[in-house]
N, C-alpha and C positions, 0 to 999 in steps of 0.2 A: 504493500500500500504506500502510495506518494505521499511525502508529508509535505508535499503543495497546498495550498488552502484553497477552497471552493471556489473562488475566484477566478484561478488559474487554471482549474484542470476543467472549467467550464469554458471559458476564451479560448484554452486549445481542441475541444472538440468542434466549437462552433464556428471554427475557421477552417475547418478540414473537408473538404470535396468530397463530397458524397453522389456523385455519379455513380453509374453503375451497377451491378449486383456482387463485387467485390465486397469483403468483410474481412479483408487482412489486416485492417486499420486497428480490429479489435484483437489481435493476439496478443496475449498478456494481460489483458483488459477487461476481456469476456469470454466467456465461454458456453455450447451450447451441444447436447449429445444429439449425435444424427439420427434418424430414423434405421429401423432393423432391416429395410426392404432394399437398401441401396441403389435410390431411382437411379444416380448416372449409369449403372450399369443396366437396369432396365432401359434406359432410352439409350444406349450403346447398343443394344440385342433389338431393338425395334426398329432404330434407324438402318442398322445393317439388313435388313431384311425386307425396308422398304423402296418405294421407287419412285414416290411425290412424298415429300411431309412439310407440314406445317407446323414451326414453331411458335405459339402465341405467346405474347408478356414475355419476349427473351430479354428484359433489360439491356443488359452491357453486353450479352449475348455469352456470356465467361462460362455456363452449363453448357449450352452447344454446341462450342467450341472444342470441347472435351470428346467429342464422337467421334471413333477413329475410322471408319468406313460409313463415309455420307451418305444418303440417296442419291440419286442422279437427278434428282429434282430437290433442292432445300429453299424454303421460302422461311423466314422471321419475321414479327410483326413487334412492332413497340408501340407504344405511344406515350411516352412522354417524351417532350423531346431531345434534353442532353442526353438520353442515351442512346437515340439513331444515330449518330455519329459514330461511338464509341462501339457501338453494336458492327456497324459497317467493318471500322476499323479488327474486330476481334474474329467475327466472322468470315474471313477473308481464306482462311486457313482453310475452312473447311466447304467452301467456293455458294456459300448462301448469302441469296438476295433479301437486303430488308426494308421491309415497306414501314412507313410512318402511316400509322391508322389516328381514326378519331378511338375516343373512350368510350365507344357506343358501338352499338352493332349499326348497320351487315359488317361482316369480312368481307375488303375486298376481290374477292375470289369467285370462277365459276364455278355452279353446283357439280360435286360430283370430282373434283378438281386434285383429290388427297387420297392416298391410302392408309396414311398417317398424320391425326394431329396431336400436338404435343403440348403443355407445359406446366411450368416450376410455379409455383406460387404465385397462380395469376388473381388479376384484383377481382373480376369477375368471369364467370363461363356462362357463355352466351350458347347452351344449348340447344336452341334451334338451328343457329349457325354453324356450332361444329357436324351436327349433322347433314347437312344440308352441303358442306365443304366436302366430307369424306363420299367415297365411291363406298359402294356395295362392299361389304367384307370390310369394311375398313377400320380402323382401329383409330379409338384418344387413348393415352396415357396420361395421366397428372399427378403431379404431388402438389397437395392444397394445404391451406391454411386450416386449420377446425377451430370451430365453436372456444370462446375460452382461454384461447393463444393470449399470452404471456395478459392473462388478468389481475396479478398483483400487482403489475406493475403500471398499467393502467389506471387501476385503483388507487397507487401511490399518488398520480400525478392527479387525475380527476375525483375520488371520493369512489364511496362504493356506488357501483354499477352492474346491472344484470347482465346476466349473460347470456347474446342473442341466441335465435334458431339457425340464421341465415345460412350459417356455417354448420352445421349439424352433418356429419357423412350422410348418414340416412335421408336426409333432407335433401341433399346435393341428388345421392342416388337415385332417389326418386324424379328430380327434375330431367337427370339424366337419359330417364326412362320414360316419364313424360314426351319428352323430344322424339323418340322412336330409334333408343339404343339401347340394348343390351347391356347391361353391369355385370362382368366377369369377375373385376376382383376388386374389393374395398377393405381395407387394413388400416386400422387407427395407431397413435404412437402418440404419450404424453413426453415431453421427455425433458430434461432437466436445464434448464439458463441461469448462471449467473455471471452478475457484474461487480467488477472488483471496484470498480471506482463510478463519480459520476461523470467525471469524461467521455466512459463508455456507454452511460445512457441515454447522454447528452446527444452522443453519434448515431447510437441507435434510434431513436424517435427521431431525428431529423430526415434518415436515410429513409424508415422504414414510417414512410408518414401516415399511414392509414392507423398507427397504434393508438395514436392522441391525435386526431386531425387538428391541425392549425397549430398544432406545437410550436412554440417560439420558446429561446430561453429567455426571454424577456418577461411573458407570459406567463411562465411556472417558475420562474423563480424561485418564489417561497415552497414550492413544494420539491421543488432541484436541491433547495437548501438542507428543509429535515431528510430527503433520503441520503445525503450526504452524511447527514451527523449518525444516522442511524448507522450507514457504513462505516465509518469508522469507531462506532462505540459498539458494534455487533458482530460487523466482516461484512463479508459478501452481503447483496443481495439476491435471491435465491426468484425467480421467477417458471412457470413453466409452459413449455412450448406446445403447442398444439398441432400435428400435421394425421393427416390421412391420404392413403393411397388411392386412386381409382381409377380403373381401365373398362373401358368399355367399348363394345362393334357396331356396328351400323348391321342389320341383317340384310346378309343377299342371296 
């Protein structure tokens, strides 16, 4: 633990670049256990075996970039926009084109157009659209966010708060299935975050801004301040993550 005073270890996250879906920034800092199902390998084993896929929500695009045998078709989608750039630049490797979309549906794309869609903790699944993208037989894979993701620490900053449906697996699957696909496999995982300092949650809410939307450290402040005092009169603070897995086909 730095014996920086609150001040400083606040100014240095809040001047730090948060583009991307990089989180190297937090080594040392924070820490978070991965899920048991090892997506990057799942989507190494679906990319290899596809021959159109669509990447959705690929941020800085740093997941996709990892797939050692592309499709002969790879398409990425962003939409925020520091990270089309970054996206272009990362995905270059592995020869995918990336579109700037709006935060709304359609997909740019003709029906029928994928055999594969894909992604990492996107902000929403618009499943009408992923169906409607994939061919017959076709497959999504995703690793999501769930119900509950990281609520104590939410709590620290906003008071207590319920915790939604929107994100509920079941709930997802269901929507999934509404759309006119198949649910093959859905796996949940709680799994353990903590931050050593407030630098690092300071970096975290800003990156990952749907935790606290409208987050500023101007803003929370006083509430940046007691989870500060509590970290250093306790240790860590201890939050926990929320992901679940889900694949599902298009029937053909």
């Amino acid at each position: 633990m730095s014996d920086r005073d609150f001040d400083d270890l606040v100014a240095e996250a809040a001047a730090v670049p948060v583009q991307g879906w990089d989180f190297a920034w937090l080594t040392g800092r924070a820490s978070e256990e991965r899920p048991p199902w090892g997506y990057s390998g799942l989507l190494a084993d679906r990319m290899a075996r596809a021959d159109a896929a669509l990447d959705v929500d690929t941020g800085g695009g740093e997941v996709l970039a990892g797939v050692p045998r592309p499709p002969r078709l790879l398409v990425a989608t962003e939409a925020w926009p520091p990270n089309v750039p970054l996206a272009r630049r990362t995905l270059r490797r592995v020869g995918a084109t990336v579109v700037a979309v709006a935060d709304r549906p359609p997909l740019p794309f003709r029906a029928a157009a994928f055999d594969l869609v894909t992604s990492r903790h996107p902000v929403d699944t618009w499943w009408p659209e992923v169906a409607r993208v994939l061919r017959p037989g076709g497959r999504y894979l995703s690793q999501q966010i769930g119900a509950g993701q990281m609520h104590e620490l939410i709590e620290a900053m906003l008071g207590p708060v319920p915790v939604g449906d929107a994100r509920r697996p079941e709930r997802v699957a269901a929507a999934a299935e509404a759309a006119g696909l198949t649910v093959v496999d859905l796996r949940t995982a709680t799994l353990r975050a903590v931050f050593h300092d407030v630098a690092a949650v300071v970096w975290f809410l800003r990156k990952v801004v749907w935790t606290v939307p409208g987050f500023t450290v101007d803003r929370y402040r006083p509430q940046l301040r007691r989870l500060h005092e509590r970290i250093v009169a306790e240790g860590p603070f201890v939050a926990q993550a929320r992901r679940f897995l889900i694949e599902a086909v298009r029937p053909g």
